[in-house]
NUPA-187610 format. One line per field, with one value per residue (C-alpha): x, y, z; residue number from 0; residue in three letters. Coordinates in Angstrom, 1 decimal. Example, Ala and Ser with C-alpha at 12.3 -4.5 7.8 and 13.67 -1.06 7.14 Angstrom:
<rs>
x [12.3, 13.7];
y [-4.5, -1.1];
z [7.8, 7.1];
i [0, 1];
aa [ALA, SER];
</rs>
This chain:
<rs>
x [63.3, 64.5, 65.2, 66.3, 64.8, 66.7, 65.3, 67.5, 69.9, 73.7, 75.4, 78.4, 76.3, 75.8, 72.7, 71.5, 71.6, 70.6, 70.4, 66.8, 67.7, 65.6, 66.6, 63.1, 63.6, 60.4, 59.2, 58.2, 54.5, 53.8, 50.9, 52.4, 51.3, 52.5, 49.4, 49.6, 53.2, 51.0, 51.9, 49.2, 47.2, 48.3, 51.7, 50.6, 48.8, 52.2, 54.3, 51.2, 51.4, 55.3, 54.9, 55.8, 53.1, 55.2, 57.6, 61.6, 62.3, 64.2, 61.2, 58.8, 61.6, 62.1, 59.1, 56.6, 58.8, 59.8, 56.5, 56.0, 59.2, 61.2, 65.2, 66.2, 69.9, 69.5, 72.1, 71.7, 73.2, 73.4, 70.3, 68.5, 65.3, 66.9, 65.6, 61.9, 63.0, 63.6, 61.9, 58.3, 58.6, 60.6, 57.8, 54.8, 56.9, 58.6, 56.8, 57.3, 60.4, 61.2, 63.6, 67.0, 66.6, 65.0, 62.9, 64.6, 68.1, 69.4, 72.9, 75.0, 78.4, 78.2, 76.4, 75.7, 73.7, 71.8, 70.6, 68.9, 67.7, 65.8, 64.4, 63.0, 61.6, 59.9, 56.8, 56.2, 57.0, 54.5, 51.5, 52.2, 53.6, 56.9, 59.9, 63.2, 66.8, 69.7, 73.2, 76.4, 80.0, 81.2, 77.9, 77.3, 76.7, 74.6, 72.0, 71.8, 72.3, 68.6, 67.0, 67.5, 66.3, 63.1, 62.0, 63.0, 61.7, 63.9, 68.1, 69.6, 73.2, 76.6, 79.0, 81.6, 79.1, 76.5, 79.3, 80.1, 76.7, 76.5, 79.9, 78.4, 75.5, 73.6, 72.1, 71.0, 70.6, 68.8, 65.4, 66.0, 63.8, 64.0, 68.1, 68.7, 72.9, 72.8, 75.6, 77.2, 79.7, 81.4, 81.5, 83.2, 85.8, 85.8, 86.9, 83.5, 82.4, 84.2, 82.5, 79.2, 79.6, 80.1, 76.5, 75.0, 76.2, 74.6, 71.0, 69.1, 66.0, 64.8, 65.2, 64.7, 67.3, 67.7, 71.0, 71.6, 74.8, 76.4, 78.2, 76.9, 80.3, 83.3, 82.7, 79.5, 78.9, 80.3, 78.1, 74.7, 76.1, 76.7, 73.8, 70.7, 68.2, 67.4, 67.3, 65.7, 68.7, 66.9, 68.7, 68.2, 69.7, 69.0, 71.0, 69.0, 70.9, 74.1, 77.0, 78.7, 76.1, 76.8, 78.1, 81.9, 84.4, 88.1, 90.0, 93.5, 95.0, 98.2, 98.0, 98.6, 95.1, 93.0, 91.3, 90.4, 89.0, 87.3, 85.3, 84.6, 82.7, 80.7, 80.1, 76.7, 75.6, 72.7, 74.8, 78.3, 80.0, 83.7, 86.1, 89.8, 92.0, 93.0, 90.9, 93.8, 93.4, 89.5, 89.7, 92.4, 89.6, 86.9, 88.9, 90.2, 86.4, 85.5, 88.1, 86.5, 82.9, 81.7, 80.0, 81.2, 81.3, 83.4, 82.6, 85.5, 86.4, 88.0, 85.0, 82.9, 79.1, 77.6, 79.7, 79.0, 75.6, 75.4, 76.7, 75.4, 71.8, 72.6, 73.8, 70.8, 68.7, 70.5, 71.9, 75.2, 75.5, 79.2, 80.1, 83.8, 84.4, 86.5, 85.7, 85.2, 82.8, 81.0, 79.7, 76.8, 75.9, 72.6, 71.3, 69.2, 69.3, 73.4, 74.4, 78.4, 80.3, 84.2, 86.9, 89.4, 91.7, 91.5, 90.1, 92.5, 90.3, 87.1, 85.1, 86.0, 85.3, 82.0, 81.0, 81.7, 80.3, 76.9, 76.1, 74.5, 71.8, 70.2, 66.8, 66.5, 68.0, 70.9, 74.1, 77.8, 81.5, 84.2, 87.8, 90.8, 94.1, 97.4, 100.1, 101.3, 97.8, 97.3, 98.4, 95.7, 93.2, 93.9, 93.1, 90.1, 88.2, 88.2, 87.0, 83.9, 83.7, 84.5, 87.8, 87.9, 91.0, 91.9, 91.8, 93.8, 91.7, 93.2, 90.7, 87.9, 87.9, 84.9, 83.8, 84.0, 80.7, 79.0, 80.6, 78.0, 77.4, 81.1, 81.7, 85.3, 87.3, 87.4, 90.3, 92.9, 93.1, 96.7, 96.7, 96.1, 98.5, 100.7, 100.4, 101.6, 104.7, 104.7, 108.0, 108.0, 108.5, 112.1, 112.2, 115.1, 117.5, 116.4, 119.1, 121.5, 121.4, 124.2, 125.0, 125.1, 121.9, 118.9, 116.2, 112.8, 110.4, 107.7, 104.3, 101.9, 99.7, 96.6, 92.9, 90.5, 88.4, 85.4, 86.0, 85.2, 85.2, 82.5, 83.3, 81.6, 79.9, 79.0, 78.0, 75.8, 73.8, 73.3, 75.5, 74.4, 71.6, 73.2, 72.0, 70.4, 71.9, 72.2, 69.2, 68.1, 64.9, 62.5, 59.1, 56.9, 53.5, 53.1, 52.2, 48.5];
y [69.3, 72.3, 71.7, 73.9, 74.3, 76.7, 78.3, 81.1, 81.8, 81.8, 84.7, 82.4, 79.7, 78.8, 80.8, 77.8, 75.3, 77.9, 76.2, 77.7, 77.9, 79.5, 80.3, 79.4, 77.0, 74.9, 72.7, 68.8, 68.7, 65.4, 64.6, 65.0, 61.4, 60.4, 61.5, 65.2, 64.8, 63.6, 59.8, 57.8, 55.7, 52.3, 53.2, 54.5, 51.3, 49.6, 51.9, 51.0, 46.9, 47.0, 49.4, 52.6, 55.7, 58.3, 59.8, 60.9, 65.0, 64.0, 62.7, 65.7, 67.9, 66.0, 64.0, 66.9, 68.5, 65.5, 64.6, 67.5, 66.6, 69.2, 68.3, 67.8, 68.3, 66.0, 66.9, 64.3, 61.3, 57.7, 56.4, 59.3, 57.6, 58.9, 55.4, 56.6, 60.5, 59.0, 56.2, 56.8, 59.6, 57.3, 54.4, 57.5, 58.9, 55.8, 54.8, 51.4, 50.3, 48.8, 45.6, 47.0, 50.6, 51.4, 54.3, 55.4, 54.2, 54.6, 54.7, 53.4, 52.9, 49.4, 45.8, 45.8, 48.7, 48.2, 45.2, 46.8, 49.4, 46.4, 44.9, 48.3, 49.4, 45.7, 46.1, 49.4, 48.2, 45.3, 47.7, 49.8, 46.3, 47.5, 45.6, 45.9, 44.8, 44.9, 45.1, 45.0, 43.6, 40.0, 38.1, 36.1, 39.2, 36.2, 36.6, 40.5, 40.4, 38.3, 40.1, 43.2, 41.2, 40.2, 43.6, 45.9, 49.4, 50.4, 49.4, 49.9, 49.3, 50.4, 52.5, 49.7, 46.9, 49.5, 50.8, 47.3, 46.7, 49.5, 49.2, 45.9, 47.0, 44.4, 48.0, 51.8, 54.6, 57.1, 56.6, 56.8, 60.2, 60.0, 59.2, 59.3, 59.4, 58.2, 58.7, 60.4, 61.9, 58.2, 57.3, 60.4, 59.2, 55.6, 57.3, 56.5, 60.1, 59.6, 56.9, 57.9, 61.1, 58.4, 57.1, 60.5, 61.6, 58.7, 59.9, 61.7, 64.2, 65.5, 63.8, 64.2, 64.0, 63.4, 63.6, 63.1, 63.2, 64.1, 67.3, 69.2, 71.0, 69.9, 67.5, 67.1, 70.4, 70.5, 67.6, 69.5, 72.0, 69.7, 67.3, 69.1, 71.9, 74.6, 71.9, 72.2, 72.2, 70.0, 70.1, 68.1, 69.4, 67.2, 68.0, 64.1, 62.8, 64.7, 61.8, 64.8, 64.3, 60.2, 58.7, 59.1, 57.4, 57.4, 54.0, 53.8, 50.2, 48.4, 46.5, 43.2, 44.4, 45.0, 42.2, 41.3, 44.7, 45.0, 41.4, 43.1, 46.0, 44.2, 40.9, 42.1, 44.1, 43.1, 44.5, 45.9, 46.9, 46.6, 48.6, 47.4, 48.8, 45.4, 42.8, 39.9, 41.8, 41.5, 37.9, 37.5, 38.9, 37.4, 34.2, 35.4, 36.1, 32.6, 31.8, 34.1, 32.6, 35.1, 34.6, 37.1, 37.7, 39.3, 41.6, 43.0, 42.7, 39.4, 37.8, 36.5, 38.8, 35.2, 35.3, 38.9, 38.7, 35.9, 37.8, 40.6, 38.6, 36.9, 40.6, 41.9, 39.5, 38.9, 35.5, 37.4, 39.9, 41.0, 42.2, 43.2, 45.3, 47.5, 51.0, 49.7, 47.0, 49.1, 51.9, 49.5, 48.3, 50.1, 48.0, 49.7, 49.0, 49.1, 50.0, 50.0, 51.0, 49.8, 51.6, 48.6, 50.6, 54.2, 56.1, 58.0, 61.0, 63.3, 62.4, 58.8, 58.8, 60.2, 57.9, 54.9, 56.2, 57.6, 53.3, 53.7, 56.2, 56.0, 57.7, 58.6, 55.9, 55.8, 54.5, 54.0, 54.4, 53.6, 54.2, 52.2, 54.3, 53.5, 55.7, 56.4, 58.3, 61.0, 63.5, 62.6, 61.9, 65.9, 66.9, 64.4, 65.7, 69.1, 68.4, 66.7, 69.2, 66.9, 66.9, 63.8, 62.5, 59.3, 56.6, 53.4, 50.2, 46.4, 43.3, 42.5, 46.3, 46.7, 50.0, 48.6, 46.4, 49.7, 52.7, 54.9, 55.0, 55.6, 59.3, 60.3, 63.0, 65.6, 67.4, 67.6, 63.5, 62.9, 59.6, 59.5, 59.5, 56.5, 56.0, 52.7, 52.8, 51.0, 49.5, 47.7, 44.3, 43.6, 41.6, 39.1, 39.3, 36.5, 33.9, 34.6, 32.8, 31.3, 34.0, 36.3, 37.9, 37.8, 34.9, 36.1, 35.6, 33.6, 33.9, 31.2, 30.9, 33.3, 32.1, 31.3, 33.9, 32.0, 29.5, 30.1, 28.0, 28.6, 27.6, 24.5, 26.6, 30.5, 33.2, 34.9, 31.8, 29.1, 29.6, 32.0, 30.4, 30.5, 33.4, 34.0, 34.5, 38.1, 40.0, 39.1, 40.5, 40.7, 39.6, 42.1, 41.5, 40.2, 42.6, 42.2];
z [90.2, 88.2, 84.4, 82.0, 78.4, 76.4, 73.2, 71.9, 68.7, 69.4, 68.0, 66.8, 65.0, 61.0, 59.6, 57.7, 61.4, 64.0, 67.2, 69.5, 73.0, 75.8, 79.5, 81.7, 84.3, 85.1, 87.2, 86.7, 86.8, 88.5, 87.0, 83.2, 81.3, 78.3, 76.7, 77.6, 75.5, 72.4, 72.2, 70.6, 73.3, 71.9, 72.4, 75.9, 76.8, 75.7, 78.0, 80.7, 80.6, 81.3, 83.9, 83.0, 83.3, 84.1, 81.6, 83.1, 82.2, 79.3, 78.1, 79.1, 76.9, 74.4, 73.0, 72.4, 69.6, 68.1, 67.3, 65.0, 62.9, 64.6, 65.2, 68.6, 70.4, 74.0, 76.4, 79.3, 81.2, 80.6, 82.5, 82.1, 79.8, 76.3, 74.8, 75.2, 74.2, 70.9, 70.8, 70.7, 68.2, 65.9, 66.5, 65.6, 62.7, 61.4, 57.6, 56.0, 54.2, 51.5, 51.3, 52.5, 52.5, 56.3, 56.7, 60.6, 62.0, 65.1, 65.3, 69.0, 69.5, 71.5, 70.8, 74.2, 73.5, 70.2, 71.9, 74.8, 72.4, 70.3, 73.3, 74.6, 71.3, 70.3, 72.2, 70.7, 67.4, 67.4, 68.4, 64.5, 62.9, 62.2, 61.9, 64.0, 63.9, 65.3, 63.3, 65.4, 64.8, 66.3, 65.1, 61.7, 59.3, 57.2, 59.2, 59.3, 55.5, 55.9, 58.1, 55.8, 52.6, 54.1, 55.1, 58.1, 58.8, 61.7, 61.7, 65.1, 64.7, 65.5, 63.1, 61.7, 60.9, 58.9, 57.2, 55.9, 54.9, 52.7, 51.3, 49.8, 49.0, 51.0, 52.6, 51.8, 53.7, 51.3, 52.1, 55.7, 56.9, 60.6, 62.7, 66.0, 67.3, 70.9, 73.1, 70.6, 73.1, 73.3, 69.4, 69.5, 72.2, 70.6, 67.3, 65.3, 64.2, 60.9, 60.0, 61.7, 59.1, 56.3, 57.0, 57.2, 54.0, 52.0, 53.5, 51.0, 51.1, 54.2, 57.6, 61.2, 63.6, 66.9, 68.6, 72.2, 74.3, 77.9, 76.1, 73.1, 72.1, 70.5, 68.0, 69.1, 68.3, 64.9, 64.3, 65.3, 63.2, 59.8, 60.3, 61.9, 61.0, 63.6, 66.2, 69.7, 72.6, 75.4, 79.0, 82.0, 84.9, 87.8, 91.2, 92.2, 89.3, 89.4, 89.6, 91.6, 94.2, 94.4, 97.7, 97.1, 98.8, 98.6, 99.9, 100.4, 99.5, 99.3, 96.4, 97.6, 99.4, 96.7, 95.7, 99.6, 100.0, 96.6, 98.3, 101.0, 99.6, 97.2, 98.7, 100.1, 97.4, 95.4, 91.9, 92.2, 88.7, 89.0, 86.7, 85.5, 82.8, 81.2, 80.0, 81.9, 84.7, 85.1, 84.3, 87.0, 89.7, 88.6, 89.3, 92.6, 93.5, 92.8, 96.1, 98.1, 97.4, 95.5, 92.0, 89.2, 85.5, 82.7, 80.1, 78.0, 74.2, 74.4, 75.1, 71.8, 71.6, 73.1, 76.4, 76.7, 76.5, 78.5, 81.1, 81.0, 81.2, 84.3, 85.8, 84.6, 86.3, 89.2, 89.1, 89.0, 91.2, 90.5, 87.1, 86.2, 83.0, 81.1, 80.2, 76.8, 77.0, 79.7, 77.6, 76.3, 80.4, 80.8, 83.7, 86.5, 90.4, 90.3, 94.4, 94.2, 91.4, 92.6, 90.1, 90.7, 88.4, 88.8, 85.8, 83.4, 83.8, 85.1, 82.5, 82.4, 86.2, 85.6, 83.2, 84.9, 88.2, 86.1, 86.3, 89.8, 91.2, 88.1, 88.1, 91.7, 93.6, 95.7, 95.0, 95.8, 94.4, 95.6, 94.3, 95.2, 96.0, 95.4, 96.7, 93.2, 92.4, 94.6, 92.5, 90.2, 93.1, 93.7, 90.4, 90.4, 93.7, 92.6, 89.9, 90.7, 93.6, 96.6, 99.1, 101.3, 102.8, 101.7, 104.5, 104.2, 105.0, 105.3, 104.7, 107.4, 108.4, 109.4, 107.6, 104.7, 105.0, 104.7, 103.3, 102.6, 106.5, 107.4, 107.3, 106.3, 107.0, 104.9, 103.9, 101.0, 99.1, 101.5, 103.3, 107.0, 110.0, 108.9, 105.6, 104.2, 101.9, 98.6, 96.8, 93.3, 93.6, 92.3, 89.7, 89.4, 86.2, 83.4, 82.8, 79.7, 76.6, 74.9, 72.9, 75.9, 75.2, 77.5, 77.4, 76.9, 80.0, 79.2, 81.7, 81.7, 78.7, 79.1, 80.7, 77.4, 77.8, 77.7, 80.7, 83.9, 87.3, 89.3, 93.2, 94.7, 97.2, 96.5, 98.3, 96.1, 94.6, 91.6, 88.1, 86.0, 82.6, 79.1, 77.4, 74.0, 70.5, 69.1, 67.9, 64.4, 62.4, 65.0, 64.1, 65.8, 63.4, 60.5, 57.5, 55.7];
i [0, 1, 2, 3, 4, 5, 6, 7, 8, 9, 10, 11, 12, 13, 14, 15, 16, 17, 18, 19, 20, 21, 22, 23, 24, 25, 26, 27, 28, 29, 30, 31, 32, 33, 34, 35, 36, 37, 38, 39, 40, 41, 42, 43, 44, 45, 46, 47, 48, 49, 50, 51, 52, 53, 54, 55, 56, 57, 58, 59, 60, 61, 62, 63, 64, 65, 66, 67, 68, 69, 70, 71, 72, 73, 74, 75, 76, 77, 78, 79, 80, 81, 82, 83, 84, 85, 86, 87, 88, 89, 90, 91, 92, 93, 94, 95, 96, 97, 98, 99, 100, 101, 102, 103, 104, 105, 106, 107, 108, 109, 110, 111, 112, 113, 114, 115, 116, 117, 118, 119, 120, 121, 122, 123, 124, 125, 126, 127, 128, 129, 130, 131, 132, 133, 134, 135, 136, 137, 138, 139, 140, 141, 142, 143, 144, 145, 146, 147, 148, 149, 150, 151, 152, 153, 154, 155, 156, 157, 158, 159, 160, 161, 162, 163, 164, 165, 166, 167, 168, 169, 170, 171, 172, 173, 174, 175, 176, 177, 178, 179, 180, 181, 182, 183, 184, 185, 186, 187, 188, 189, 190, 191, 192, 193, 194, 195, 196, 197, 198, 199, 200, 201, 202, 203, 204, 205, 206, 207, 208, 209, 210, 211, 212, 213, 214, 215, 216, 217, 218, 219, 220, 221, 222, 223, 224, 225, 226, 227, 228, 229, 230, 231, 232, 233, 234, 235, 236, 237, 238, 239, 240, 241, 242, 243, 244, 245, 246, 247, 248, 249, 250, 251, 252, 253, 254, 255, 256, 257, 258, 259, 260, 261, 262, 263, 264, 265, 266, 267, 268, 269, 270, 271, 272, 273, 274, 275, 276, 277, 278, 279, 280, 281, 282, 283, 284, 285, 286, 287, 288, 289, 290, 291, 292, 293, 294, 295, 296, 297, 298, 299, 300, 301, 302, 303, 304, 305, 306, 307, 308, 309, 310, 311, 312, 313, 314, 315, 316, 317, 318, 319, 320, 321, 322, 323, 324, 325, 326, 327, 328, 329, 330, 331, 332, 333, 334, 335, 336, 337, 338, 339, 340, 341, 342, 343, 344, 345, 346, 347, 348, 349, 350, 351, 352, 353, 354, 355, 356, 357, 358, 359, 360, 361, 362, 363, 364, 365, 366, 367, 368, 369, 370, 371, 372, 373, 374, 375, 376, 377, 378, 379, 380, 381, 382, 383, 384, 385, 386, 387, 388, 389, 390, 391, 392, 393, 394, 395, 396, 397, 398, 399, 400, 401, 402, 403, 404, 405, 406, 407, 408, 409, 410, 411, 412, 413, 414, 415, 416, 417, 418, 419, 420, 421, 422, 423, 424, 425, 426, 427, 428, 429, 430, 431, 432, 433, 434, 435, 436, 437, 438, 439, 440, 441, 442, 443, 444, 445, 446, 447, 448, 449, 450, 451, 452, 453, 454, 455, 456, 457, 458, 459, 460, 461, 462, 463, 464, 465, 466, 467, 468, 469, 470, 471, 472, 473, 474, 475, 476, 477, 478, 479, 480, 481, 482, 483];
aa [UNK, UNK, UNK, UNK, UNK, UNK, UNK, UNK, UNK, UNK, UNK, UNK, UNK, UNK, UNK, UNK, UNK, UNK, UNK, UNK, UNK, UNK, UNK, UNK, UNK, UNK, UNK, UNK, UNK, UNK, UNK, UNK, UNK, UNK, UNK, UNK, UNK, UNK, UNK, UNK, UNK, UNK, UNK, UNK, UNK, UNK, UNK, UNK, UNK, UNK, UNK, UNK, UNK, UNK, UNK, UNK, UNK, UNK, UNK, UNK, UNK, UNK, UNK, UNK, UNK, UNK, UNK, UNK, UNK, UNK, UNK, UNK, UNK, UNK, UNK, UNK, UNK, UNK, UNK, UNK, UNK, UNK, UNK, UNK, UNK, UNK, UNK, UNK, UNK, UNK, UNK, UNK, UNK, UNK, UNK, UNK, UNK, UNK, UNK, UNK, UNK, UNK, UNK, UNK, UNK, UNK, UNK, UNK, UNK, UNK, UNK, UNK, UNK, UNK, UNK, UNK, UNK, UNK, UNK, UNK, UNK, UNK, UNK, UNK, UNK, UNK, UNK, UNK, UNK, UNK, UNK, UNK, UNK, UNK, UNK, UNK, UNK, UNK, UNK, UNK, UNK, UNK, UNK, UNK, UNK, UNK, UNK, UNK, UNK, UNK, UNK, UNK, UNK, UNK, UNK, UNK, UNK, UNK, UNK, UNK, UNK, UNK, UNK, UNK, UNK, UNK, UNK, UNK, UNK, UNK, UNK, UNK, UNK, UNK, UNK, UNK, UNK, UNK, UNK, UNK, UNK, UNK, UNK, UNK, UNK, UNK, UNK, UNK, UNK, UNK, UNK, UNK, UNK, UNK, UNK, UNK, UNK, UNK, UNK, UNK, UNK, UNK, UNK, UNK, UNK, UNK, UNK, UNK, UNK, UNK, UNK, UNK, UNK, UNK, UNK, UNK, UNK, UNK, UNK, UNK, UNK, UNK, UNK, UNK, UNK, UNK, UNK, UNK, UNK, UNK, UNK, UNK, UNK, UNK, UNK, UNK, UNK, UNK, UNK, UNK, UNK, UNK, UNK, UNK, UNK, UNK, UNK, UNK, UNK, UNK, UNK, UNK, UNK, UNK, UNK, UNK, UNK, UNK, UNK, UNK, UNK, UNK, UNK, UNK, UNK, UNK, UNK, UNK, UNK, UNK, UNK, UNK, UNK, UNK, UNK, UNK, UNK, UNK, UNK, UNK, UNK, UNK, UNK, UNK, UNK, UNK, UNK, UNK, UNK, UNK, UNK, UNK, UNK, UNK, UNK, UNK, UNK, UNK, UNK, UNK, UNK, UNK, UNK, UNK, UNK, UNK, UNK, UNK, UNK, UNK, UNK, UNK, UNK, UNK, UNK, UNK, UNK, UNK, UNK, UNK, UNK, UNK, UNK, UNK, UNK, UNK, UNK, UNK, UNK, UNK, UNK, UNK, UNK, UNK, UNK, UNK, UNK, UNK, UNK, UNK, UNK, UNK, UNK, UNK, UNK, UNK, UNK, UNK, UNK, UNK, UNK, UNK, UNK, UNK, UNK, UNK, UNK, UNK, UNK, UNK, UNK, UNK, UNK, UNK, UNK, UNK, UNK, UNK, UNK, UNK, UNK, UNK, UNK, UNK, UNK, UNK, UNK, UNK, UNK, UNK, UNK, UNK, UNK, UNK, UNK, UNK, UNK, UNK, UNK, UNK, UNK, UNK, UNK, UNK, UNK, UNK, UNK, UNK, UNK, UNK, UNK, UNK, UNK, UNK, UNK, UNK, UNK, UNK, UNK, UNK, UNK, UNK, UNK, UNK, UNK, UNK, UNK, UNK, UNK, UNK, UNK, UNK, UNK, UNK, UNK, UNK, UNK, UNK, UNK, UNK, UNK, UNK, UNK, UNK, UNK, UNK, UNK, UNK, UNK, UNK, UNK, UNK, UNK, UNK, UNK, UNK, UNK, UNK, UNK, UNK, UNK, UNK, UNK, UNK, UNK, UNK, UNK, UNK, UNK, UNK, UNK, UNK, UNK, UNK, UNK, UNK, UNK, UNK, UNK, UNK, UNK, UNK, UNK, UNK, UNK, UNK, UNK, UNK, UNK, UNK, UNK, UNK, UNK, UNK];
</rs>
């Protein structure tokens, strides 16, 4: 698997941040351990009781020079083992705290996220008796005001709820001496970077930082240049990996279709991950997948941080095999063994398209996407396939067809994104005119009231097995060892 480690100087680049690139292109060793990357062997033997002895490329780049203090720019996918890039040289490096000023934070742009982030980093944590936490908006900030009182070495946490924190001085980031920015590519699309460069700029001394993203210029890029020293650019370039190289296929619909179809293609997958552009309209399908048997879950920002988790548990663990979300909540779904993405709702973009497709053939494994097409969208279907460097024509399927029980064996034609030989034609409903007031003026149309977000009907008999358990409450301070 070719990779790409890159230690040079750009010409164009600050004297004072020079960024070392190099252009060799090396080969995975097979046989590279954790311990030939310097990680101490209790942390290895940690790594070895949950199962995992071999480290992913990102890993191979990026531990060895964090573990002599040096700065390190990431550029890789979601999926791609960042959590372990980071985390182990945070866990060898991280020295103990006072009461609510943190020696390392990790900074996320999602709950979802900082959570899964705790729960990796825990075990490692306990073996060095550090203290954890997670700090994230839509939870009692009470309890996260504790947790920091009592003692916690390592904050993981998301933008806004830090930033409150400090503002009341129930925080402090100035002895903090080792950051990591994950995913920094979507705080930058979810607006955050302002206030991420809020939280950089109370750190004093000398720190260590570790940034890692899907694109490293832009913003990004301004960012290495403010916040890092003479960084090593890390780059994983896996064709294996490459959502480009995904099984793609492109579904014509009518859209009084869709949700039968959308049933069909996931109703035997293990995990599908559906996408919609509203947060109504993935409540609607979840509920019209309830009367086609099938058992499914929300997660979107309507939902309180206990329904959310909830579901994304029972995803996780497979008593839910169907999980609809919006682009959104989805940025914090890091869940492995995903075999259909379905965009529902087509994606307003490449690079949204790519993010939301990166949730499947994660590490290796296979996996499926499928795109719903309206008539209405070819012109963006056009612009989309060449993009991601694929031409397929589009092929209209209607409920029960039988290809769509297994897509990824049905071979489609390729050619420019144009419907085939009798494409089906698509008029707006008309809508009748609303009655007239007694002044003459039109009467507002009033829907029916909107579905509670948290309520949900399951069907007396499902496909796809029993109701999902209730999940747990949001990480507080996590107890990993108590201090002597």
């Amino acid at each position: 698997m070719p990779l790409r480690f890159r230690r040079t100087r750009s010409s164009d680049e600050r004297p004072s941040t020079p960024t070392t690139k190099a252009t060799t292109e090396t080969a995975i060793d097979a046989e590279t351990s954790f311990e030939d990357l310097g990680v101490a062997e209790d942390l290895v033997d940690v790594l070895a009781d949950a199962g995992v002895t071999s480290p992913f490329p990102v890993q191979e780049l990026a531990i060895p020079p964090a573990m002599t203090g040096r700065d390190v720019s990431g550029k890789a996918r979601t999926g791609s083992g960042k959590t372990l890039a980071f985390g182990l040289p945070l866990i060898e490096r991280t020295e103990t705290a006072k009461r609510r000023r943190p020696t390392s934070l990790i900074l996320v742009p999602t709950r979802e996220l900082a959570t899964q982030v705790a729960e990796a980093l825990t075990p490692l944590a306990a073996a060095r008796g550090l203290w954890l936490t997670a700090i994230y908006g839509g939870v009692s900030m009470s309890r996260q005001i504790n947790a920091l009182q009592a003692g916690v070495d390592i904050v993981i946490g998301t933008p806004g709820r830090i930033n409150d924190l400090l503002e009341r001085d129930e925080m402090s980031v100035a002895d903090v001496s080792f950051l990591v920015i994950d995913e920094a590519d979507q705080m930058a699309d979810m607006g955050f970077l302002p206030q991420v460069r809020r939280i950089l700029d109370q750190i004093e001394g000398r720190r260590q930082t570790l940034l890692f993203s899907a694109t490293l210029d832009g913003a990004i890029g301004a960012l290495v240049r403010d916040y890092q020293h003479d960084p090593v650019e890390c780059e994983v370039e896996s064709h294996d990996e490459d959502p480009m190289e995904l099984t793609q296929r492109f579904i014509g619909v009518a859209p009084e279709d869709r949700v039968a179809v959308t049933a069909d293609i996931v109703a035997g997958a293990r995990r599908a991950l559906i996408f919609c552009s509203t947060t109504r309209g993935a409540d609607r399908l979840v509920k019209a997948f309830e009367g086609e048997g099938l058992r499914a879950d929300t997660i979107h920002g309507r939902r309180s941080q206990a329904q959310r988790e909830r579901a994304l548990a029972a995803f996780s663990n497979g008593k839910v095999p169907i999980l609809v979300a919006t682009n959104v909540a989805a940025r914090g779904i890091h869940v492995d063994d995903v075999e259909v993405v379905v965009h529902y709702d087509a994606p307003e973009d490449t690079k949204v398209y790519l993010h939301r497709s990166g949730r499947t053939a994660r590490a290796g494994a296979e996996g499926l996407v499928v795109t719903l097409v309206v008539p209405e969208l070819e012109q963006l279907l056009e612009r989309l396939q060449r993009d991601v460097g694929t031409q397929q024509e589009v092929v209209t399927m209607r409920p029960r067809d039988p290809r769509l029980a297994d897509l990824r064996a049905w071979e489609p034609p390729q050619g420019r994104p144009c419907h085939d030989a009798r494409p089906y034609s698509y008029t707006k409903p008309r809508v009748a005119p609303a009655p007239r007031g007694r002044s003459g003026g039109r009467t507002p149309a009033r829907g029916p009231a909107p579905r509670p977000a948290g309520r949900s009907s399951a069907p007396s008999e499902s496909r796809r097995g029993p109701s999902a358990p209730s999940g747990r409450r949001g990480p507080q301070r996590r107890r990993t060892r108590s201090r002597s």
